[in-house]
mmCIF file of the C-alpha atoms, coordinates in Angstrom:
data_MODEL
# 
_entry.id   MODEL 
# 
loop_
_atom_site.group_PDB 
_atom_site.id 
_atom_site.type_symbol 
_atom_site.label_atom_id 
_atom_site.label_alt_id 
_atom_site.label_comp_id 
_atom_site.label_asym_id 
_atom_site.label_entity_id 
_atom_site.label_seq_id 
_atom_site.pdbx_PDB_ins_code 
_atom_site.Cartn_x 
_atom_site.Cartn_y 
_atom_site.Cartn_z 
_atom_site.occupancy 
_atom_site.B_iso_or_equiv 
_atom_site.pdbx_formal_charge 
_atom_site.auth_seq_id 
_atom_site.auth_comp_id 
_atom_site.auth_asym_id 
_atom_site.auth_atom_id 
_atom_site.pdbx_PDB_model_num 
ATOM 1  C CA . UNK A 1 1  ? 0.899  6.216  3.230  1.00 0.00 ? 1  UNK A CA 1 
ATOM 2  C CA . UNK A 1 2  ? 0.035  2.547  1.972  1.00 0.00 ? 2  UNK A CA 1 
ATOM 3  C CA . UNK A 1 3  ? -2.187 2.034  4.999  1.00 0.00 ? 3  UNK A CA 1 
ATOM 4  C CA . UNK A 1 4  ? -4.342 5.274  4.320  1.00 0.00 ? 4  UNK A CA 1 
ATOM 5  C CA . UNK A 1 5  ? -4.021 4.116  0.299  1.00 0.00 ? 5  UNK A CA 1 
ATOM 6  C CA . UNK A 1 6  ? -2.341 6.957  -0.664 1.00 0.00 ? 6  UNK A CA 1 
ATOM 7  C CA . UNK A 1 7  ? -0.044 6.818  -3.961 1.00 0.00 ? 7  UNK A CA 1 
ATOM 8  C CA . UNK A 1 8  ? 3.151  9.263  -4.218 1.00 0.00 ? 8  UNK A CA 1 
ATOM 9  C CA . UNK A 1 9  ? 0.967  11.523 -6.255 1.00 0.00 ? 9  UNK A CA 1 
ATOM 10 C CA . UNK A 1 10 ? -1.325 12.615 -3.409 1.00 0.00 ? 10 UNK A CA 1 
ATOM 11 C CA . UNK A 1 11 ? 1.273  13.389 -1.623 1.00 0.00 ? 11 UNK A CA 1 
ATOM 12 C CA . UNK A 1 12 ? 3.019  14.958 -4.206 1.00 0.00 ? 12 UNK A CA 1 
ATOM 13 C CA . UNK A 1 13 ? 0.196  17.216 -4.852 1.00 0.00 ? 13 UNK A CA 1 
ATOM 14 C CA . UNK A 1 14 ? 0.540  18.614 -1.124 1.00 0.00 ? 14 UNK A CA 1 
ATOM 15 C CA . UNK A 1 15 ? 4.138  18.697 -0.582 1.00 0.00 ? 15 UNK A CA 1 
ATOM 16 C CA . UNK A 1 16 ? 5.611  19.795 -4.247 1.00 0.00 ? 16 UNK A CA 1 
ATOM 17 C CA . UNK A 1 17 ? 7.218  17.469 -6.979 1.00 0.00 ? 17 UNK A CA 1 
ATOM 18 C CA . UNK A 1 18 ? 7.135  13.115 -7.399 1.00 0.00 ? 18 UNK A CA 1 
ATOM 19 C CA . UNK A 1 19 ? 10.836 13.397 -7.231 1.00 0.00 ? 19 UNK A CA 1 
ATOM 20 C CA . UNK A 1 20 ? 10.832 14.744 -3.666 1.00 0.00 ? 20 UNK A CA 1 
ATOM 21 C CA . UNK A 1 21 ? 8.199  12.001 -2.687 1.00 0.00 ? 21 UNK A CA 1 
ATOM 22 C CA . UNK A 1 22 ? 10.576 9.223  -3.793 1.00 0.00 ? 22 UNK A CA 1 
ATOM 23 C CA . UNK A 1 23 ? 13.891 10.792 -1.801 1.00 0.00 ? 23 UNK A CA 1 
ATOM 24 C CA . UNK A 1 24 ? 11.436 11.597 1.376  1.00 0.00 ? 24 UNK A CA 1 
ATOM 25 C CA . UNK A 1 25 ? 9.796  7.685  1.586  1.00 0.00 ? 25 UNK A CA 1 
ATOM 26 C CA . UNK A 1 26 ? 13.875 6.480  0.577  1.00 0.00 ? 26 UNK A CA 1 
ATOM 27 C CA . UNK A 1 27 ? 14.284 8.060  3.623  1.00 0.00 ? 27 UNK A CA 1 
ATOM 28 C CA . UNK A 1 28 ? 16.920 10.011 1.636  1.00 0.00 ? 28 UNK A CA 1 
ATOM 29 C CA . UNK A 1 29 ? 15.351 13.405 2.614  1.00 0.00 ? 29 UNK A CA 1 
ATOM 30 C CA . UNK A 1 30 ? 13.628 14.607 5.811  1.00 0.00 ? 30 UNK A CA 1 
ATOM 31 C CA . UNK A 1 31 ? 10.865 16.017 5.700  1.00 0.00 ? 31 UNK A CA 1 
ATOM 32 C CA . UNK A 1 32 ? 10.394 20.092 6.455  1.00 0.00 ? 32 UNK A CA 1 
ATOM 33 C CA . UNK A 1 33 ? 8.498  21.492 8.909  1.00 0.00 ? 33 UNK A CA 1 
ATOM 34 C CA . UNK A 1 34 ? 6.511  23.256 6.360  1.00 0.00 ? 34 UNK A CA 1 
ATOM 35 C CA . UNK A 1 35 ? 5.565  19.328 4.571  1.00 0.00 ? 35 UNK A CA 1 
ATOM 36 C CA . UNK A 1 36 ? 4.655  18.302 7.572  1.00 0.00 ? 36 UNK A CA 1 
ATOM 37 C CA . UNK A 1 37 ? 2.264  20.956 8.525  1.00 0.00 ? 37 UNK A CA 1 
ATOM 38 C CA . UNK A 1 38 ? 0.688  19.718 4.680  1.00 0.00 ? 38 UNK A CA 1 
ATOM 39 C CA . UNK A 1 39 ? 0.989  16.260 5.264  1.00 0.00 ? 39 UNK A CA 1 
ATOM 40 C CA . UNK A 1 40 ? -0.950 16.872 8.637  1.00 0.00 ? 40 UNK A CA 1 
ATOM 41 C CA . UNK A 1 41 ? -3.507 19.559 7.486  1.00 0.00 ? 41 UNK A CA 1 
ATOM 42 C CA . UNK A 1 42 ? -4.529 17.104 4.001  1.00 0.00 ? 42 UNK A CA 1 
ATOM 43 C CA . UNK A 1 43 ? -3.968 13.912 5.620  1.00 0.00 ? 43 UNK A CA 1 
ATOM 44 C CA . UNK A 1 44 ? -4.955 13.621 9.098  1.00 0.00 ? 44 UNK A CA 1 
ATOM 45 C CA . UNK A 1 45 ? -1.492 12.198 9.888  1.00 0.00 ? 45 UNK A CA 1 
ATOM 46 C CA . UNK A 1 46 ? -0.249 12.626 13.427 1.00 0.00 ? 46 UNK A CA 1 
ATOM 47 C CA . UNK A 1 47 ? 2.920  15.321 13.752 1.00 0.00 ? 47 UNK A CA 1 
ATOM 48 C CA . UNK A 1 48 ? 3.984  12.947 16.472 1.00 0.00 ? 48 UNK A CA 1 
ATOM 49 C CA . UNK A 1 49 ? 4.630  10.508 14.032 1.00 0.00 ? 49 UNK A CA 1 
ATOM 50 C CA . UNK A 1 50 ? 5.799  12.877 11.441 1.00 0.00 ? 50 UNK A CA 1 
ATOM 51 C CA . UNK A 1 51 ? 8.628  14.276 13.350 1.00 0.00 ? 51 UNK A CA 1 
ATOM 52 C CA . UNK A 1 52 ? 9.530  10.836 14.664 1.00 0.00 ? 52 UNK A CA 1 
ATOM 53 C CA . UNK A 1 53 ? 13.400 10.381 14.267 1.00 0.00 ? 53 UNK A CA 1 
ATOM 54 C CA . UNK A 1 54 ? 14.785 7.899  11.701 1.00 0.00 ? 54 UNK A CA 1 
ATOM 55 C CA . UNK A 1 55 ? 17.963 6.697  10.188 1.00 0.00 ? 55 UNK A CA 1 
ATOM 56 C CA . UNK A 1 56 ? 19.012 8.090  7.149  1.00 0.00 ? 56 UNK A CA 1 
ATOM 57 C CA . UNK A 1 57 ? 19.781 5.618  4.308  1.00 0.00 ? 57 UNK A CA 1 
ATOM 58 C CA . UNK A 1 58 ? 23.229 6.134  2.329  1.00 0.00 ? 58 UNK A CA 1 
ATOM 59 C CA . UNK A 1 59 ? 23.505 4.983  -1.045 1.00 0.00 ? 59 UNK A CA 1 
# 
């Protein structure tokens, strides 16, 4: 998202509220099929590298 210099509001405006934003790039939520069909639609981003696995962070 930093690379393509996009803030957690553009994505916010695609994928539903801030407050998700922050818990999906804490890697504290995944993201849903349905966000990343947004995320690649708006964005241009890869699904490949949307669906790529990664470990969850525990608070």
């Amino acid at each position: 998202m930093e690379q393509m210099n996009f803030k957690a509001n553009d994505l916010a405006e695609d994928i539903g509220f801030r407050s998700r934003v922050t818990e999906i790039s804490g890697k504290k939520r995944k993201l849903s099929l349905d966000m990343i069909y947004k995320i690649n639609k708006e964005m241009q981003i890869s699904t490949e590298i949307l669906v790529q696995e990664y470990k969850k962070r525990y608070v």
